[in-house]
C-alpha positions as CSV (number, residue, x, y, z in Angstrom):
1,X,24.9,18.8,-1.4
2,X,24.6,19.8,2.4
3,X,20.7,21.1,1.9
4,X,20.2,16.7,2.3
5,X,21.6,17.0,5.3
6,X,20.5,19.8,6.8
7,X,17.2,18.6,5.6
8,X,17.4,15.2,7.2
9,X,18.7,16.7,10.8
10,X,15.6,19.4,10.8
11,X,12.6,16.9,9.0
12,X,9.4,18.0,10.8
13,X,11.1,21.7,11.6
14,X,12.1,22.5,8.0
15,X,8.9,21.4,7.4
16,X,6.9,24.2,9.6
17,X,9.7,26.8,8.7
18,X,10.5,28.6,5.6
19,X,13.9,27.2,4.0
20,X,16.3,30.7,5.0
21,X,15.0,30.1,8.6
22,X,16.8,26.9,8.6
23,X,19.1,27.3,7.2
24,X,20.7,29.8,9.8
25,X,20.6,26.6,12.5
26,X,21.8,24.3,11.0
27,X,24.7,26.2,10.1
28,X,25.6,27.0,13.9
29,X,25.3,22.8,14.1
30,X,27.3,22.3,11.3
């Protein structure tokens, strides 16, 4: 599962952010 990943690269912003807002970064980083 990438969503461990993504998680562990964006900690303390997934954490202020809603889970769709990440997930749009992450994927430009990935």
């Amino acid at each position: 599962m990438t969503y461990g990943r993504r998680r562990h690269g964006y900690s303390g912003y997934e954490d202020a952010t809603p889970r769709p807002s990440i997930d749009f970064p992450t994927a430009v980083i990935e």
